[in-house]
N, C-alpha and C positions, 0 to 999 in steps of 0.2 A: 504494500500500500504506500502512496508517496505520501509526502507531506502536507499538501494541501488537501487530501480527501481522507488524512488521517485529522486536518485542521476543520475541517466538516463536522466532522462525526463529533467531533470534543465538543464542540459548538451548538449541537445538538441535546447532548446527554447531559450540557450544562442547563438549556434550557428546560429539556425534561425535570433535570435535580427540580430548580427553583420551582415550575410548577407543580410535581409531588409534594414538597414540601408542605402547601397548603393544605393536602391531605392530612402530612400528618400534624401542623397544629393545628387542624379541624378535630384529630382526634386526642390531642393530647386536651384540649377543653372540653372533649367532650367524656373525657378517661381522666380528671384530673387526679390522680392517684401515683402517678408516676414519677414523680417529687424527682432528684437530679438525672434519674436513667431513664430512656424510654421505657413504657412500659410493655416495649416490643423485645424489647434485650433482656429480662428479666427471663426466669425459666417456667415460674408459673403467672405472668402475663396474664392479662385481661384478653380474653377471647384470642388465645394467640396460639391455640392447639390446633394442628395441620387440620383435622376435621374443619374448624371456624373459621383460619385465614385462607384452607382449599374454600371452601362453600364460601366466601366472601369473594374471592377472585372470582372462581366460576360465573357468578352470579352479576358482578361487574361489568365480566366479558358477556355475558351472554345478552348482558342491556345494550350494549356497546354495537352488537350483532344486529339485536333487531333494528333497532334506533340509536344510531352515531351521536346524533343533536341530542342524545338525552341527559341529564345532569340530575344528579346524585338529589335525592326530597330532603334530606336532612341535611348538607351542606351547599349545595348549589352549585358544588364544582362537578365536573366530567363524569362520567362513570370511569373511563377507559384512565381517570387518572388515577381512584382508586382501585382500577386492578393493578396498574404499575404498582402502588403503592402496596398491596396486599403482596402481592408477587415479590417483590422488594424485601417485603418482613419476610417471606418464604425462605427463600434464597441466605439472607443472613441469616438468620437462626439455624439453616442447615451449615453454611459455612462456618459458621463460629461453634456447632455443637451443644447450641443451646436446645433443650430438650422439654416442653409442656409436661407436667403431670399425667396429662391423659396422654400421651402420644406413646408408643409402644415401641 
């Protein structure tokens, strides 16, 4: 990949960050319990068992499918930005080997 279509892509993933991000202090006030750590990085997490944040992705994407324009009833932002966001808490917690109570 050169440099300018590697200078794309960063440019991208930056503006993704900053738009997810409203996701999640959308949830960190709506989760305020999370006091200095997310309450995403914790092991037993608020709704943060592969069952809740799978079935919360899924359900995202699936708004996202039928209806692009649609945005989230309880925050107003994207769906498709909370499945990044859901997705996002997936992906770290498996990288980092954080593990929910309920997960197996």
């Amino acid at each position: 990949m050169n440099n300018r279509c590697r200078q794309l892509i960063f440019e991208i993933l930056d503006e993704i960050k900053w738009d997810t991000l409203k996701v999640f202090e959308f949830g960190a006030k709506k989760h305020p319990d999370s006091g200095d750590t997310p309450n995403f990085l914790t092991p037993d997490g608020n709704k943060c068992s592969l069952k809740d944040r799978g079935s919360s992705a899924l359900r995202h994407v699936a708004r996202t499918f039928m209806h692009p324009e649609y945005l989230d009833e309880e925050s107003g932002l994207p769906e498709l930005l909370h499945a990044i966001a859901s997705l996002s808490v997936l992906y770290i917690r498996h990288k980092r080997g954080i593990k929910h109570p309920e997960d197996k």
